[in-house]
Structures are given as C-alpha cells and as structure tokens.
C-alpha positions as YAML, in Angstrom:
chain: A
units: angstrom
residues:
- id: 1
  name: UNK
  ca: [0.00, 0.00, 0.00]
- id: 2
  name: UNK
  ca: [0.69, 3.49, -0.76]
- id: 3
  name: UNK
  ca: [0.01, 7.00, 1.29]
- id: 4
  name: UNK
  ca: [-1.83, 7.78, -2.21]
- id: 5
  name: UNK
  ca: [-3.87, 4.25, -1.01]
- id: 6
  name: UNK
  ca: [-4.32, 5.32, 2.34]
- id: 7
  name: UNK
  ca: [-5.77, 8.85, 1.12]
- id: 8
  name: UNK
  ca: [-8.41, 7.10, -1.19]
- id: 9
  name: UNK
  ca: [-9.68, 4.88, 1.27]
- id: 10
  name: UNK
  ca: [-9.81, 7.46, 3.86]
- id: 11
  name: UNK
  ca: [-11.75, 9.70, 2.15]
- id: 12
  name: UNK
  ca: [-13.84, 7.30, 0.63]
- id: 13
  name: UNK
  ca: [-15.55, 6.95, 4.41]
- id: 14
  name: UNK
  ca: [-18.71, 9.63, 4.73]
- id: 15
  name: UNK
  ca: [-17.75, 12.87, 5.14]
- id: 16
  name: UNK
  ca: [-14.50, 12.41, 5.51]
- id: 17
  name: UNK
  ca: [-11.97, 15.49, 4.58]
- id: 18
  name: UNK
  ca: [-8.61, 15.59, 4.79]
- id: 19
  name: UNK
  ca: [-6.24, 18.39, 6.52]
- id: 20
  name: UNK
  ca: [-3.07, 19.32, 8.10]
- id: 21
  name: UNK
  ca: [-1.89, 18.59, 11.50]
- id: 22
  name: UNK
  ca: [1.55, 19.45, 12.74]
- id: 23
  name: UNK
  ca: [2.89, 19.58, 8.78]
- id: 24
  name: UNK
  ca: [1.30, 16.56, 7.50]
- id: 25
  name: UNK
  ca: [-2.17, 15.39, 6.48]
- id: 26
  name: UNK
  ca: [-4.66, 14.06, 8.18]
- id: 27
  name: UNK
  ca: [-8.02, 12.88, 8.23]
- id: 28
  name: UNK
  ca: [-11.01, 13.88, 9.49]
- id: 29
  name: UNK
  ca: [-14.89, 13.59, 10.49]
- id: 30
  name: UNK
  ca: [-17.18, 15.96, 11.47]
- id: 31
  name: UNK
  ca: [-13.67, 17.79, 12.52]
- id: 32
  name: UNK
  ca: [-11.95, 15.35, 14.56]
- id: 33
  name: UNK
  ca: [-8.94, 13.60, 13.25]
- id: 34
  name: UNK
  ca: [-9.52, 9.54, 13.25]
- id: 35
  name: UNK
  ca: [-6.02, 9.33, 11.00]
- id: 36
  name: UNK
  ca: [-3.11, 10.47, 9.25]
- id: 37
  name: UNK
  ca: [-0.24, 10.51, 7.42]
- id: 38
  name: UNK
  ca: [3.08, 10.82, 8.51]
- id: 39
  name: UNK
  ca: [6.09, 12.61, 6.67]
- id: 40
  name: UNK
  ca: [8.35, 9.47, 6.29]
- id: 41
  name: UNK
  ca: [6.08, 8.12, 3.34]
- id: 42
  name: UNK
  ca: [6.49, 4.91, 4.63]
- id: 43
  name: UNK
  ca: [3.68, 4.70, 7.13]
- id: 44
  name: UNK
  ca: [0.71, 6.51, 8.53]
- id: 45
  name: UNK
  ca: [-2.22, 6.68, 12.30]
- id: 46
  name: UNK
  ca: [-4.89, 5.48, 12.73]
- id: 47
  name: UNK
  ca: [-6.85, 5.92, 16.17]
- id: 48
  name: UNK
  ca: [-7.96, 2.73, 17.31]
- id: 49
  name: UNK
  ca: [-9.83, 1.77, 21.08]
- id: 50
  name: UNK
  ca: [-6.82, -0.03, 22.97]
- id: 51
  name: UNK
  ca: [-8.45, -3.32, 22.48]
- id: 52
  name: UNK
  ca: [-8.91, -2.56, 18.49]
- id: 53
  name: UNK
  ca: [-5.12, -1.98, 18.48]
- id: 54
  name: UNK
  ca: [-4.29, -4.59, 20.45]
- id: 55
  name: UNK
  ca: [-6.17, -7.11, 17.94]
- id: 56
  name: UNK
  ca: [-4.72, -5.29, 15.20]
- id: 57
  name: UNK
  ca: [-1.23, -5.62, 16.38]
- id: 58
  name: UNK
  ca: [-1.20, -9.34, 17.64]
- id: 59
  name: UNK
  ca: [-2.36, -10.39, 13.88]
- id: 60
  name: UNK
  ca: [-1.16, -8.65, 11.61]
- id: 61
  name: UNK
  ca: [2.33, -7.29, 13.41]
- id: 62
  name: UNK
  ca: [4.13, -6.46, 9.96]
- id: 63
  name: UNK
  ca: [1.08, -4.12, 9.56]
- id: 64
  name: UNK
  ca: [0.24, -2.80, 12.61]
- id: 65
  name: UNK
  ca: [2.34, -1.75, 15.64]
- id: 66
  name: UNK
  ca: [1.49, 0.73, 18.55]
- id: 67
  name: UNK
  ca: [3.07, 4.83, 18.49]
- id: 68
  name: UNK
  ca: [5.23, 5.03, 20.73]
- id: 69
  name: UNK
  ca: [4.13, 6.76, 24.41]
- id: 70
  name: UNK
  ca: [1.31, 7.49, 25.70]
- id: 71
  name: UNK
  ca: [-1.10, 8.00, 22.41]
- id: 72
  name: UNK
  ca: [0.07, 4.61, 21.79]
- id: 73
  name: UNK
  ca: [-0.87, 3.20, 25.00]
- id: 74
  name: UNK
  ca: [-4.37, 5.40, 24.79]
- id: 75
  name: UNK
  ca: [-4.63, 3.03, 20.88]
- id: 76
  name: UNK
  ca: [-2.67, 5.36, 18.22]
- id: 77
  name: UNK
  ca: [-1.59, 3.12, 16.04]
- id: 78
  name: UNK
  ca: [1.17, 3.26, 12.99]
- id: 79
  name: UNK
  ca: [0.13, 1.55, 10.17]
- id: 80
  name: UNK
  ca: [3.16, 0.16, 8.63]
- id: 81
  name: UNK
  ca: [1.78, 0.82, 4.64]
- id: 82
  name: UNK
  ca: [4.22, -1.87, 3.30]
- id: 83
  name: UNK
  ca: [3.05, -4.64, 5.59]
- id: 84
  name: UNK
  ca: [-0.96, -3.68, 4.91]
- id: 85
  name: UNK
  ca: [-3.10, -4.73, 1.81]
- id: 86
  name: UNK
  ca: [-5.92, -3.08, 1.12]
- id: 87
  name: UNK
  ca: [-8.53, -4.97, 2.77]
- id: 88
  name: UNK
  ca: [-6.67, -4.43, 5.98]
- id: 89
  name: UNK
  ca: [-5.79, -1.27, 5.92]
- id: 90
  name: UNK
  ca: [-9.76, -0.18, 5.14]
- id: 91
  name: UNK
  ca: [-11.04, -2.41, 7.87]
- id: 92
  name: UNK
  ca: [-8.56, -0.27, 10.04]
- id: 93
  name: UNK
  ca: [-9.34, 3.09, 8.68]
- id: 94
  name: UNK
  ca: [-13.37, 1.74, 8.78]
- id: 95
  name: UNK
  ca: [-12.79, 0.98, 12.46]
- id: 96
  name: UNK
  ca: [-11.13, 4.48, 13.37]
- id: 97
  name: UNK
  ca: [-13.70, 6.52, 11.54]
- id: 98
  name: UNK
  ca: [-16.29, 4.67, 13.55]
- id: 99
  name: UNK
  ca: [-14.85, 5.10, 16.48]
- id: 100
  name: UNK
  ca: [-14.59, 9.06, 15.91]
- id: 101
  name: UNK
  ca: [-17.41, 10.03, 13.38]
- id: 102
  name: UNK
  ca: [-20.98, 10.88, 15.70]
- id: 103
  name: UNK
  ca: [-22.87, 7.92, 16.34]
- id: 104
  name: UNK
  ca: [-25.61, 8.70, 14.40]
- id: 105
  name: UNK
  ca: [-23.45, 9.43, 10.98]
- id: 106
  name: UNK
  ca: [-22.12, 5.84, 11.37]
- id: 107
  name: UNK
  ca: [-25.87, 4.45, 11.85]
- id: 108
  name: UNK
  ca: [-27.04, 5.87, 9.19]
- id: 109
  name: UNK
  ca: [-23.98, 4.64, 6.73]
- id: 110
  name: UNK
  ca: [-24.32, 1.66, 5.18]
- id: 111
  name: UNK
  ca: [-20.40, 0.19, 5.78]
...
C-alpha cells in the first residue's frame, strides 16, 4: 500500500476530509482527526480503542504496531503501509472513523 492508497480509502468513508496537522495530512470527520499521514512516506495513524489496536497488532504485526508513548498506549496506532493490503488497511481506517465520526453518521452509513 501506498500513502496515495491510504488517502483514497480514507476519504472514501462519509464525510471524511482531509487536513493538516503538525505539517502533514490528516483525516477527518465531522472535525476530529480519526487518521493520518506521517512525513516518512512509509507509514501513517490510525486511532484505534486499545483493544482494536491490540487485535490489530497481535495479527497482523508487519502491519500494525502501537506509536510510541502514551497516544500509543491510549490506541494510536502506525500503520506500517508496506506490511498492509488493502482490505486491511480499510477495515482499520473503517474501524477508526467509527470510532470518531458521531454515532448517528455511522448508523445511518451503510459500511
């Protein structure tokens, strides 16, 4: 996978938009950031529920591996864009868009 991947599938999600945080994109829902991109090209966030990540992580580790510090241990989680495919790497994007976008916005989707 590809940061040009990880865009696509990002912003396919409802209402999704992309922006800047701290020099680098990111990607939002209803204004809160649920992932992003990092400068290194290599790899990018998503935020995931500690338990998410921790599933994530134990299988699929070439994938999936917590930030380091404390937004790691709160579920950050680097998506290694190498180690993903593309059904993997929308189920995680799918999971942190849920987990940010209002409840009812993810009722009414159909994903």
């Amino acid at each position: 996978m590809t940061q040009t991947d990880f865009r696509r599938i990002a912003l396919s999600l409802p209402e999704a938009v992309e922006g800047s945080h701290m020099g680098h994109p990111d990607f939002r829902v209803k204004g809160k950031i649920f992932a992003s991109l990092w400068p290194d090209g290599q790899s990018g966030m998503v935020k995931l529920k500690p338990d998410q990540q921790s599933r994530f992580v134990q299988d699929n580790p070439a994938a999936f591996s917590p930030v380091k510090g404390g937004w790691g241990r709160r579920g950050a989680t680097q998506v290694h864009l190498k180690g993903a495919d593309k059904n993997l790497l929308r189920s995680a994007l799918l999971t942190a868009w849920s987990n940010t976008a209002p409840r009812r916005l993810v009722e009414e989707s159909s994903l």
